[in-house]
N, C-alpha and C positions, 0 to 999 in steps of 0.2 A: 752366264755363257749363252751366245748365240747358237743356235742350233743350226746344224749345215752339216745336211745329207749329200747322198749321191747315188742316182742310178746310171749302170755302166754297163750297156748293151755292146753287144759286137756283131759289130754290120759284116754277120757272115749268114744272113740271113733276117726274117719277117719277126715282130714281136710277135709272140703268143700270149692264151691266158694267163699261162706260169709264170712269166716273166713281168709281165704288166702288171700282174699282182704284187711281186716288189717293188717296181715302180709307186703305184697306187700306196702302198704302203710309206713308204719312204715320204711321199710326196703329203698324204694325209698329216702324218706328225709336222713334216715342215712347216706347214700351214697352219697347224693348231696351235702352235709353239713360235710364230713368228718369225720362222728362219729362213734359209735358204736351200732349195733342191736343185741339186746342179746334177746336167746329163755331162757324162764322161763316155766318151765312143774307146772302146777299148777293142782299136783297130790294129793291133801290133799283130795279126795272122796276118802279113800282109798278100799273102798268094790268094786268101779265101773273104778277105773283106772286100767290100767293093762300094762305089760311090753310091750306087743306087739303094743297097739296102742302107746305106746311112740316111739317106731323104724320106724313103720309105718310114723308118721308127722315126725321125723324126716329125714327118707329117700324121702319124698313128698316134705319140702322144699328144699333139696338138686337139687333134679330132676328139679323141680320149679326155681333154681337158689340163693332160699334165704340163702346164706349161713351166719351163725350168727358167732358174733364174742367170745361169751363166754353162758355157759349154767348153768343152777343149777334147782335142784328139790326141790317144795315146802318140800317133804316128808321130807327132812332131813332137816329141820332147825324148826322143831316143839319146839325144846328149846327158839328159839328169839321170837317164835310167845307169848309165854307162858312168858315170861319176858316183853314184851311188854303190856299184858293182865295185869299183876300185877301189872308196873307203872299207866295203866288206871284206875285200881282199887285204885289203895293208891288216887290219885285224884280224886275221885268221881266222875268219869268219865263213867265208867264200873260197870253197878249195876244188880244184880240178881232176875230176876221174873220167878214166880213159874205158869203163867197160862197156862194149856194147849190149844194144839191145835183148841179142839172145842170152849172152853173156849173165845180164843183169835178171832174165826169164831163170835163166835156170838155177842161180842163188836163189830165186824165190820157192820153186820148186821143192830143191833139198833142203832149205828149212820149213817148210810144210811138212815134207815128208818125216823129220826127224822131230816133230810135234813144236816149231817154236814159230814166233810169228818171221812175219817174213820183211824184217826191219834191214836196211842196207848195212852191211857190215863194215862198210868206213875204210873198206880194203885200203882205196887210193892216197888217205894218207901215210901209208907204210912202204908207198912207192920210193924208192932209190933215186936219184939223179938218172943215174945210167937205166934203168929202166924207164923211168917217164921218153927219156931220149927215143929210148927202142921203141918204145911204144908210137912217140910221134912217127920214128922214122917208117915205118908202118904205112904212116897216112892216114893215123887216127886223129882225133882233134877232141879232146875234151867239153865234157858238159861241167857246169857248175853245179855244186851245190851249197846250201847254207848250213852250217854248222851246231844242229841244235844244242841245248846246254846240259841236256840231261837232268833238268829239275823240271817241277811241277808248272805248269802253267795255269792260272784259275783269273776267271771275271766274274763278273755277276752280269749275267744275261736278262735282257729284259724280257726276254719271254723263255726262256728254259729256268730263268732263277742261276743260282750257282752252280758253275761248271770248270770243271777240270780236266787238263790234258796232258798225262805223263809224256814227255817229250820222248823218253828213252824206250817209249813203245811205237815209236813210228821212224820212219826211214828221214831222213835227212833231204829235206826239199830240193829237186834240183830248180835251181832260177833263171839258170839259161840252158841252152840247148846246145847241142854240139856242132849245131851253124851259126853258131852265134843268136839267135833269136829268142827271147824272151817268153819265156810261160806269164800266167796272169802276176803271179803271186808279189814279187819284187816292183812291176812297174805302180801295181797297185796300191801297194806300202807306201812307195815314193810321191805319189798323187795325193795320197787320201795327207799326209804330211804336208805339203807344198800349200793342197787346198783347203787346208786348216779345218777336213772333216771332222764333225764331232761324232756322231753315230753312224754306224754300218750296218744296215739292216737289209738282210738277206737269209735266202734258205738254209735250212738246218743241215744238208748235205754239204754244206761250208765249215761245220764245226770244229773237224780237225785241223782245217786250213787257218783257223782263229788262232788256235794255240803257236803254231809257226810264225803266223805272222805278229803275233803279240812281240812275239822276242826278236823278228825283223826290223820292226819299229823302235824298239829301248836302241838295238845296236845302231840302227841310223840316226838318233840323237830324238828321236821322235816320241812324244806320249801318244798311247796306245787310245784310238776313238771308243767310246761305250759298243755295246754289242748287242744284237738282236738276232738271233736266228727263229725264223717262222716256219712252222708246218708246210711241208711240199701239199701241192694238189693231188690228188687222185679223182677217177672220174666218180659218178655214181655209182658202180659198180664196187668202190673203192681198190682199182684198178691203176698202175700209176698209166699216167696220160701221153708218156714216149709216143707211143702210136698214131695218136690223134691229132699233134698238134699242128696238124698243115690243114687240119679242117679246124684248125681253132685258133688258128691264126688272126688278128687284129683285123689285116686286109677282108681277109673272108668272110669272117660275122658283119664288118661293114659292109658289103657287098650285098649282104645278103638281107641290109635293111635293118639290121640291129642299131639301137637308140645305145648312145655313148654311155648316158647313165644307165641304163641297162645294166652294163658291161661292170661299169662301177661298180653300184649299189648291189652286186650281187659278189666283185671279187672283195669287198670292202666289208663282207657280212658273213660268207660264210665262216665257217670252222673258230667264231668268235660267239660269245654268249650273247649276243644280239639276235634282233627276229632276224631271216631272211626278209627283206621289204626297200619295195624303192623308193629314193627319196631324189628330190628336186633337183641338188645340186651338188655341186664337192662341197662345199662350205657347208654343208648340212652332214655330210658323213665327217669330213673333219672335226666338226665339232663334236660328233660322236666317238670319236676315235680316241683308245685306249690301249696300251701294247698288254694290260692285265686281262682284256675283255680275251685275247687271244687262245684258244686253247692247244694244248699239246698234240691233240691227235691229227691228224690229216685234217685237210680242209675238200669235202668234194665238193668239186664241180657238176650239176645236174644240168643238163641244156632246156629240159622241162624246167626247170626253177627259171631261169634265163629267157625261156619264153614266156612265164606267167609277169614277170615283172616287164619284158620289152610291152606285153601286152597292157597292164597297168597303164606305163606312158602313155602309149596311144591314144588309149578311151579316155584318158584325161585329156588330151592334147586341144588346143583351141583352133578354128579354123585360121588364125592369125599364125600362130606358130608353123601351122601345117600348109598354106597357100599355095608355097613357092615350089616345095615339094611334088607338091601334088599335079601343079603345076606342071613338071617335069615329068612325068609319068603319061599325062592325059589332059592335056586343054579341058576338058568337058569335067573332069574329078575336082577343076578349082573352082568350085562351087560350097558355098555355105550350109546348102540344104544338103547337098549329097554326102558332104563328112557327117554332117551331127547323125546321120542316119544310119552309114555303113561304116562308122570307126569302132564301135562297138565288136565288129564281126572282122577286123582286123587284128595279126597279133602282130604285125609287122605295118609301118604306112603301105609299105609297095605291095600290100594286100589288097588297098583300093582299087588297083587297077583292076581285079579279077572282077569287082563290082562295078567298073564303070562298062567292062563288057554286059555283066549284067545288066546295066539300066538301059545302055543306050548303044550296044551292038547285036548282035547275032548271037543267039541262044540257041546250043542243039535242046528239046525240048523232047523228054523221055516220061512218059505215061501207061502205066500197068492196062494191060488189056482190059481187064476188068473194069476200069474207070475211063477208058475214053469215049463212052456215049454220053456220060454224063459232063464231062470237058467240053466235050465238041457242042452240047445244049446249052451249058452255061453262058457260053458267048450272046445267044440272044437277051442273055436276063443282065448282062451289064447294066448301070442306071448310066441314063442318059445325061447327057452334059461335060461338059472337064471335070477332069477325077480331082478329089480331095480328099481331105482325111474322115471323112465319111463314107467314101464308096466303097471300099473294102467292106465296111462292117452293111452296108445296105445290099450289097449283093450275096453276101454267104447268107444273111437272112432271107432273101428271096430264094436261093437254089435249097435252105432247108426246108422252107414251106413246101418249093416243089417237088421234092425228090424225097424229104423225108432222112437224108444225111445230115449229119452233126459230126462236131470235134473232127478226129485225126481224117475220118473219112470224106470229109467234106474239105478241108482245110489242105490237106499233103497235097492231093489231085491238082490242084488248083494251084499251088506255089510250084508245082515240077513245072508244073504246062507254062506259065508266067516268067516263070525265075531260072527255071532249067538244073533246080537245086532243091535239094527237101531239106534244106535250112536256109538261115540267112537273117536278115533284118526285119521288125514286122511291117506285113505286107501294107499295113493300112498307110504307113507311111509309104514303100516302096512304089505302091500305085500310081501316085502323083506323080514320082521323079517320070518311070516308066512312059505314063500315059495312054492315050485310049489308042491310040493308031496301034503303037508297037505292042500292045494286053491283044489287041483285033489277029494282026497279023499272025502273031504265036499262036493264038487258039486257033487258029486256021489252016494250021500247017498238018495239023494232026489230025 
């Protein structure tokens, strides 16, 4: 059997971590397994989807690496969903109830209150002729729903193992709307059939939706695709992430200078028995990928874990990879000697730039009272000539013979005044970039 997934975003908005993480998932097996990951736009909201966020995920998973092998929009196949609707209807499958929303609120209520669960009581097929009448006549308009069978529904889950879902403990799906408009559940059925999906792998908040649509599938003439429900995210807090995700959104970590594999290698690791650690490429997590390595519990997302690995990337990065970049930031940062020097001090590339002010702009240049007689003397003990990777280490040894300072006391003084930072890269290198005019002018200021 070929294997052929599907991720199925809805352009009513930005991809986030959560989402990309099924993506990512879906996409790693496809790949490991020689199959196919096909993006399905499941744009049937059609007041709240819009073109732009369709371009948007699909330029996000590009950037991201997901590249899919075939695409299609719900929106145009509204004919199959509606031919489908009709065969569930000729079998009694698909029946029409007229109760509204409060209506339907307050059946849930009084079977709450009378201790039972709060499963739809099926009222509308005990409707009359003469009453459905009254009721339209009204100006009501019925919603659909699908007819479960009241037996057990069970699969073998690749990541929960064996799972079961008593039908006659949940309400009776509705599949369309009482404007006619489609919920997910039906058009989804009809897709994942058509596009001869073999696995469905999605969050575990999907599980009771599996067992409906199991028996969606048998009534549309369909064999039901394997099954995967994966661990939701929470942050590190082990907090779920609702709140957060318009600061975690795809757009914004890129923005913000985050490395694609970054992204990856940390939604691809956690909440699995794997290290957290980044690796090179997708083909390199794919071929690590296992739906067994998965664990049950939550998967958090740490944004510190997210920076230690963008930071990895970085300090590995060659000035070959990084040129063009860098490039774009700062004419003067596309330089070979100035990465291999300040990448290290970067967690992000578009850190460089705080260091290209450092080498070669304007530096406010802050020094403890206590040490600026000794700054403002050290200017004359510079060694003379163009600075190299010696002048650093030839000058702190002249201002220890003169002054009798060593270590932090000699050494801080002297990177504030220079650098206009009490960290950073080591100086011996930084001097060279620097140079003797713009080392003169700094200690002069002070």
């Amino acid at each position: 059997m070929s294997v052929k997934v599907r991720f199925a975003p809805s352009p009513t908005g930005r991809l986030h971590v959560g989402n990309v993480r099924t993506a990512l998932i879906n996409w790693l097996f496809a790949h490991k397994q020689g199959g196919e990951f096909i993006l399905r736009i499941d744009d049937t909201d059609t007041e709240r989807s819009t073109r732009e966020n369709e371009d948007a995920i699909k330029a996000d998973l590009t950037w991201l690496g997901l590249i899919w092998g075939s695409t299609f929009k719900q929106s145009d196949r509204f004919d199959m969903y509606a031919a489908a609707a009709e065969s569930l209807k000729e079998k009694g499958l698909l029946y029409p109830c007229y109760e509204t929303a409060d209506e339907l609120d307050r059946k849930r209520k009084i079977a709450l209150s009378r201790g039972r669960p709060p499963v739809y009581d099926r009222a509308a097929l005990e409707l009359s002729d003469a009453e459905v009448t009254a009721l339209e006549a009204e100006g009501r308009t019925p919603h659909w729903r699908f007819k479960l069978s009241g037996n057990r529904v069970e699969w073998d889950d690749l990541v929960r193992g064996t799972q079961g879902i008593e039908t006659t403990s949940v309400s009776d799906p509705i599949l369309i709307r009482g404007d006619g408009s489609y919920l997910y559940t039906l058009p989804s059925v009809v897709d994942d059939i058509e596009a001869g999906i073999t696995h469905v792998v999605r969050g575990e908040d999907h599980v009771t939706n599996s067992g409906a649509q199991i028996e969606i599938f048998h009534a549309l003439g369909g064999a039901a695709p394997a099954m995967a429900h994966t661990p939701l995210l929470v942050g590190a807090d082990g907090q779920g992430l609702s709140k957060r995700l318009g600061s975690l959104s795809i757009g914004e970590l890129a923005g913000q200078g985050t490395e694609p594999m970054a992204i990856c290698s940390l939604l691809a690791k956690i909440g699995t028995s794997d290290a957290v650690e980044v690796r090179a490429n997708l083909d390199e997590l794919a071929a690590e990928f296992d739906f067994e390595k998965i664990a049950r519990g939550s998967a958090r997302f740490d944004e510190r874990e997210l920076d230690q690995l963008n930071a990895a990337i970085v300090h590995d990065m060659s000035f070959e990879a990084a040129k063009d970049r860098l490039a774009a930031l700062d004419s003067r940062a596309a330089d070979p000697d100035f990465w291999a020097i300040v990448r290290e001090n970067c967690t992000r590339l578009v850190d460089a730039k705080d260091w290209v002010d450092v080498v070669f702009g304007d530096v406010a240049t802050e020094v403890d009272e206590a040490d600026l007689d000794f700054v403002r003397g050290a200017a004359a003990m510079l060694p003379e000539g163009e600075f190299d990777g010696e002048t650093w280490g030839a000058w702190a040894n002249a201002l220890k013979a003169e002054t009798g300072r060593k270590g932090k006391a000699l050494f801080m003084p002297l990177r504030k005044a220079v650098t206009g930072r009490p960290f950073g890269p080591n100086m011996a290198d930084l001097l060279p970039l620097i140079g003797r005019e713009r080392v003169l002018e700094r200690l002069g200021k002070l």
